[in-house]
N, C-alpha and C positions, 0 to 999 in steps of 0.2 A: 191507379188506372188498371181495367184486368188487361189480363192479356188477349180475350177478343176486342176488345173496343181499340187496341193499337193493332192488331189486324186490320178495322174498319177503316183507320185513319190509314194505314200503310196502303191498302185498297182504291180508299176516296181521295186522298190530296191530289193525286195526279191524274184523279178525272175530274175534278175539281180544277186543280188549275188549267186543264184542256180548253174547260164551256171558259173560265175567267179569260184565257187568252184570245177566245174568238171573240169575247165579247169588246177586250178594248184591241183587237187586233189593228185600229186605224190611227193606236198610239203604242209604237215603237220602242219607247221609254217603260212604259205603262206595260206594255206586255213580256219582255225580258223582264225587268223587275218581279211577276210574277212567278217566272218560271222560275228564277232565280231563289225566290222568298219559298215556295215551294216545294223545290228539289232540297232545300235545307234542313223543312222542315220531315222531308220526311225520310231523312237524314236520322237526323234525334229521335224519330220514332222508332226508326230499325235499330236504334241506337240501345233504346229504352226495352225492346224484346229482347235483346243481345245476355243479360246479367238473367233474364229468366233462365233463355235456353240454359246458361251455363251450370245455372242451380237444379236445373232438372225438373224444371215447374213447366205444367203443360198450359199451354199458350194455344189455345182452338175455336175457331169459330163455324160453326154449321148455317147453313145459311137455306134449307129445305133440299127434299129428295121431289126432284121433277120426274123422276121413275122409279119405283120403288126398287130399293137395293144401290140407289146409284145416287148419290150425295153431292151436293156443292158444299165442299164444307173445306176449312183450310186447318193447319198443324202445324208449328214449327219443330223440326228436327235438325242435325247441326247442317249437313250440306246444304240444305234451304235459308238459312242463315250463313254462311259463307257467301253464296248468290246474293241474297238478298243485301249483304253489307256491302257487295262491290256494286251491285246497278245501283244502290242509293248516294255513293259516295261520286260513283263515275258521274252518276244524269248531274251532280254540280261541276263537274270540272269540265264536260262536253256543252253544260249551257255556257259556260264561260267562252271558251271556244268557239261556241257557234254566233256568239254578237258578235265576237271580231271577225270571223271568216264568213258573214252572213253578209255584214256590212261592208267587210275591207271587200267583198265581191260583187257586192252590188246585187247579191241573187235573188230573184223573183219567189213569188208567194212565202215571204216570209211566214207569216200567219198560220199559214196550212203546218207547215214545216214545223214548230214548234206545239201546234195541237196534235200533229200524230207522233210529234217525241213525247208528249203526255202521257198520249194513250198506249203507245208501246210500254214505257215504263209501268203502267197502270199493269199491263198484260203479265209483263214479266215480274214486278212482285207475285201476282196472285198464281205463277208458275211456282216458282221458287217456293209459297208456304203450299201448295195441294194436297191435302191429304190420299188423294185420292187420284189414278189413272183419269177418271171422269172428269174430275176437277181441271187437272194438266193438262187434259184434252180439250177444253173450252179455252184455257186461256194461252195455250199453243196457237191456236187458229186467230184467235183476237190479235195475237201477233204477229205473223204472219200479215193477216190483212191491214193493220194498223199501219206497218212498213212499205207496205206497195208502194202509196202515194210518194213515200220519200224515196224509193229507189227511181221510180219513174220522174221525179219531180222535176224535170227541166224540160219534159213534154217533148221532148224531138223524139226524130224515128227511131236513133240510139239506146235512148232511156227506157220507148216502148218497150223495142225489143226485149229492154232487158228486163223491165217490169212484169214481160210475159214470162220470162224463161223465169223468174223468180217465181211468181205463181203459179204457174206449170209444176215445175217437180216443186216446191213446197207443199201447194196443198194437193198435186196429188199423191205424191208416196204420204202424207198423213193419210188421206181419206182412202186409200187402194192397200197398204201396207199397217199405216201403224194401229188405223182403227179397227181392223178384221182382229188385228194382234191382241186388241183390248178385248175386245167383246169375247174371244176365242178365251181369254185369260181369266172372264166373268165366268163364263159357261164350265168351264173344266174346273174353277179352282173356289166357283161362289162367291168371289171377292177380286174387288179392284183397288183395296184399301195398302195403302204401301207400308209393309211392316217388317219390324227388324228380323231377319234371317230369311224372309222370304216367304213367299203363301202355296207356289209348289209342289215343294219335296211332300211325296207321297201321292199327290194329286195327279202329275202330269209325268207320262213318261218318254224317257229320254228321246224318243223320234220324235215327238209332238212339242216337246221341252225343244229343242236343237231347230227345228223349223220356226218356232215362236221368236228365238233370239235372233236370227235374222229376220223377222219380220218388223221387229221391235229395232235391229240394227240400219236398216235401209226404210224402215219410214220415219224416222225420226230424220226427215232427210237436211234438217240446219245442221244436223254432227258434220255434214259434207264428207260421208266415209262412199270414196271412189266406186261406183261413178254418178253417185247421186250430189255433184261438188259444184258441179256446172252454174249451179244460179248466182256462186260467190264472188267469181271475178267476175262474172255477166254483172253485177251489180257496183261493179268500181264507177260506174258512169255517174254517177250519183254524187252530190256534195261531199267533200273532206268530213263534217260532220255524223252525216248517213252511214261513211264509212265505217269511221269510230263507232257510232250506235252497233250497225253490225257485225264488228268482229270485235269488243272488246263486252260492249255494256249490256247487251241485249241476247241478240239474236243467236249465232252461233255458240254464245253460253246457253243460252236455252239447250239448243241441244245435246251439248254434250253433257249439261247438270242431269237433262232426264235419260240420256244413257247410263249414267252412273249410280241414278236414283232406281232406275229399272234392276238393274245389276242389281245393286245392294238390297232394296227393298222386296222387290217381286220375283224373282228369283231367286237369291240368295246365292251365298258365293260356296255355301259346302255343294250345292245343288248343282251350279253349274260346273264344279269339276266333275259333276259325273257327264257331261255333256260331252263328246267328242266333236259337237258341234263348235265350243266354244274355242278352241284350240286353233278350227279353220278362221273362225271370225279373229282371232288373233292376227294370225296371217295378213288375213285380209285389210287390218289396222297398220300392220308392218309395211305392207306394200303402199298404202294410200301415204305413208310417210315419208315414205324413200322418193316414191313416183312424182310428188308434188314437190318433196325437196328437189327435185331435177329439172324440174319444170320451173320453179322458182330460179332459181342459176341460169334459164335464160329469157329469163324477162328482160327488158330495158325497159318497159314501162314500171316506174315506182309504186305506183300503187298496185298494180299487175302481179309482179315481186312479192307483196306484200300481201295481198289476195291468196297465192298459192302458199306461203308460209303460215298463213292461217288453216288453209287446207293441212297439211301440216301436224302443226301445233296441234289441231285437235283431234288427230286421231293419236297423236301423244295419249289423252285424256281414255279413247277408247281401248289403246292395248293396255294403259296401266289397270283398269277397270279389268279386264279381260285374263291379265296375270294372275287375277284372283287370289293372290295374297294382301294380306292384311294392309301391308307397309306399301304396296303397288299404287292400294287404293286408296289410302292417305295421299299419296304422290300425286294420283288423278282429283282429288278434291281440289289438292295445294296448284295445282297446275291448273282449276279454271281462277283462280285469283292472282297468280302471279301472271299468267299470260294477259288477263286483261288489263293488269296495268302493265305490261311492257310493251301487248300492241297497240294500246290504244296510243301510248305517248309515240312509237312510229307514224302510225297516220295522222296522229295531228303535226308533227314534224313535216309530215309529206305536203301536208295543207298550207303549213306557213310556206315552205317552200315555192308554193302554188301563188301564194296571195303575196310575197315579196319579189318574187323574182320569176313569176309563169314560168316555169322550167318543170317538167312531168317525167321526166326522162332520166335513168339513172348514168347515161353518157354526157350529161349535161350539168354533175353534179361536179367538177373539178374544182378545186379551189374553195365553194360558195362557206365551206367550216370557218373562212377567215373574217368573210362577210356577215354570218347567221352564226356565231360562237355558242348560243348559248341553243338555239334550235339544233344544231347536228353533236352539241355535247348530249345533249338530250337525248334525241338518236342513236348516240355511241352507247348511252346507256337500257336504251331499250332492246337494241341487236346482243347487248352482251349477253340482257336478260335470257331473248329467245335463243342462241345460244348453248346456253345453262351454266356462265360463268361466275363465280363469287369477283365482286361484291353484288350480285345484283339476284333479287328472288328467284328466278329459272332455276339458280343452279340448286335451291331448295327440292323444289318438286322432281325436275330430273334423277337427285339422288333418292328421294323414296322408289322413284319406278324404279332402280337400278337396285337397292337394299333387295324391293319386293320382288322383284326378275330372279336374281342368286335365290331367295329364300325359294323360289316358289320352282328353283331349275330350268326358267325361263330362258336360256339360253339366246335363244333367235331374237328375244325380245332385248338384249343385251346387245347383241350385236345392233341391232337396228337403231338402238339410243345413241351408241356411239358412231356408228356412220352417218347417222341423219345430224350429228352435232358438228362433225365434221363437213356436212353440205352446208347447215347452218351457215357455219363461217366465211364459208367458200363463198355465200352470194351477199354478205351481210358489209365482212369484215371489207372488202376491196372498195366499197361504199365511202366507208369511216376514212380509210386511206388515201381516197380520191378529195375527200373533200377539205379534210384537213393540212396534206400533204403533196399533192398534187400542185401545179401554177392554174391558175383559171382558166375558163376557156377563152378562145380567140375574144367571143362576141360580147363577154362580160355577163353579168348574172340581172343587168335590164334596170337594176336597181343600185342607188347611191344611200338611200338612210338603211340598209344592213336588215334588221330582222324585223319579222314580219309584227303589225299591230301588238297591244301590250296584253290584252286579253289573248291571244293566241299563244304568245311564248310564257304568259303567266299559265297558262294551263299544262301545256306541256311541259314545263319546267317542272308543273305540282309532282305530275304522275311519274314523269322521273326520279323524283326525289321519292317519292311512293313506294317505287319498284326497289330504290337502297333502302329505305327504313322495311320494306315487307322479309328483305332479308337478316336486317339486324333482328328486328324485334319481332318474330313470327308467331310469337305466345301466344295470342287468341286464334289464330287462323289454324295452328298445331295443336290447341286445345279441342275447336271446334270437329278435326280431321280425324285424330283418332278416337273422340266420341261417336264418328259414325261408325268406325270400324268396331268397337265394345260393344 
């Protein structure tokens, strides 16, 4: 099979199974089953591109130029494969997930709900291979709009809300910000095609270079780098599952993969140490980490907590990218695969929580590790991950930012790893402690048979277990990371 024609299928299965699930969406059985059989397969497909990338065999499919010079056309390179191996493997353990926490909730428009996790997946493969800014740019907005419906999806004036604020700054720092940035990128440099060392140096100079990377840094506004962050917790209204999509499989990896892809590709990283610009946008990534770690520490709302540590987390992604050393950048690849499986098994922990014991509150969590053992062991091992402790993959990726911070004299960006790991704990660990350690609360946890449905804690139990084996055995993810830095 070449390697476009498992583009095609990596493209199609999950617009494929979208029409299949609307079509038997008034059988239940019949339509998880598909998602399921689905998300599997195109599992094996990303699976099947994985030994190309690695041989060094080009993997491309062009699909025509709607304006001359500007291509739909797709490529795999390694960080596109990184991406692409975690949404293919997550959309199976979040469909898992979502029959039990869809059903153990009794939540309305099932149907809807699983045709736009189709199409979101659909969106984010064809992110993930883009050859091209053009390319990223159609299928950025197809996600984006794909997700609406599930952020809004419980229709109250809550959900509106926050379905506006989502679309609000999503599409428009895209359309006001990141597409002036494109076309501005076409016009100065004749290309939007993303290639190794960057298209640049020589082309654009350093004031025009320095203005472009914040344009390119604040409309890519899913990175959530402050204060473009606002639509993330705006969108915790939304099912347990949406969640997951959002901060682990999907979305906010969207953005921070094409910050890193921008860095590396269209810029290039000898390029941007000439920038003075890039130095401040470090900063800027420093603060958006410390500032959300603070704000995180005082959530009581769990998913809220959780919401700002992804704010977070992913401007982790944007200063290692920004350190501009080799090993930094290794560190920001490693760091969108390890983070999404460490958040994603928190929010689905958050969910069982939800669907066993209605409890949302992290003052309300006393005791329930005694009740839910294998849901908050679960948890303990995804806070360790975000964190950055061994045994669990965070403490992977933190150490390349930390290798590439010294190499690179990043000082500031040193400090900010270690104090931000320290807030880390400060709002993560007292969690683990309360629940396991702690006596219950007065009013008891609502619930007698313990943890929540067996598709719920089978999933988060997988990405748990995920999160320890991504640290034992990192060999392809460490293969894939310093091929994009070579």
């Amino acid at each position: 099979m070449t390697g476009a024609t498992l583009i095609i299928l990596a493209l199609g299965l999950p617009l494929l199974a979208a029409l299949s699930i609307w079509m038997v969406g008034n059988h239940p059985n019949q339509r998880e089953a598909v998602t399921l059989s689905t998300a599997v397969a195109l599992l094996l497909v990303v699976l099947a591109i994985l030994p190309l990338q690695l041989a060094g065999l080009p993997v491309r499919l062009a699909l025509g130029a709607p304006v001359p010079g500007l291509s739909i056309a797709f490529a795999v390179e390694p960080l596109g494969m990184i991406f692409a191996c975690v949404a293919s493997f997550l959309w199976i353990v979040n469909s898992v997930f979502s029959i039990g926490y869809m059903r153990g909730n009794d939540e309305p428009r099932q149907t809807r709900f699983y045709v736009c996790f189709a199409i979101a997946i659909a969106a984010t493969i064809g992110l993930a291979f883009a050859e091209n800014l053009f390319t990223l740019f159609i299928c950025y907005e197809a996600l984006t709009l794909s997700t609406y419906p599930l952020v809004a999806h419980h229709k109250n004036d809550e959900a509106r809300q926050a379905g506006r604020t989502y679309l609000g700054i999503l599409l428009g720092s895209s359309v006001v910000l990141l597409l002036p940035a494109i076309i501005a990128t076409w016009v100065l440099t004749g290309s939007v095609t993303f290639t190794p060392g960057g298209i640049m140096a020589g082309k654009v100079g350093p004031v025009i270079g320095g203005i472009l990377l914040l344009l390119y840094l604040y409309g890519i506004g899913k990175a959530a780098l402050m204060p473009m962050h606002r639509w993330l917790p705006a969108a915790m209204v939304a099912p347990t599952p949406v969640s997951a999509l959002l901060h682990a499989v999907a979305v906010v990896k969207a953005g921070v993969f094409t910050v890193v892809k921008v860095t590396v590709y269209i810029f290039g990283l000898d390029y941007l140490r000439e920038l003075a610009m890039a130095d401040v946008a470090l900063y800027l990534a420093g603060f958006t980490i410390l500032m959300a770690s603070i704000i995180a520490l005082r959530q009581d709302n769990l998913k809220r907590r959780l919401a700002y540590s992804t704010v977070s987390q992913l401007s982790y992604v944007i200063m290692a990218a920004l350190i501009l050393s080799p090993l930094s950048t290794m560190g920001a690849a490693l760091h969108i695969a390890v983070h999404a499986f460490g958040k994603i098994t928190l929010f689905m922990a958050a969910g069982a929580i939800y669907t066993a014991a209605h409890k949302t509150k992290v003052s309300e969590l006393a005791g329930i590790g005694r009740r839910m053992p294998w849901t908050m062991g679960a948890f303990a091992v995804g806070a360790i991950s975000m964190i950055g402790l061994p045994p669990a993959a965070g403490f992977l990726s933190k150490w390349y930012m930390l290798l590439g911070a010294f190499e690179a004299e990043q000082f500031f960006a040193v400090l900010v790893i270690v104090l931000s790991t320290l807030l880390n704990a400060a709002y993560f660990l007292p969690i683990i402690y309360a629940a396991f350690l702690k006596p219950e609360v007065a009013n008891g946890h609502g619930h007698d048979h313990g943890e929540a449905p067996l598709p719920i804690v089978l999933a988060l139990v997988t990405t748990g277990a995920g999160t320890i084996l991504l640290f034992l055995f990192p060999g392809p993810a460490l293969e894939l990371a310093t091929r994009l830095v070579g």
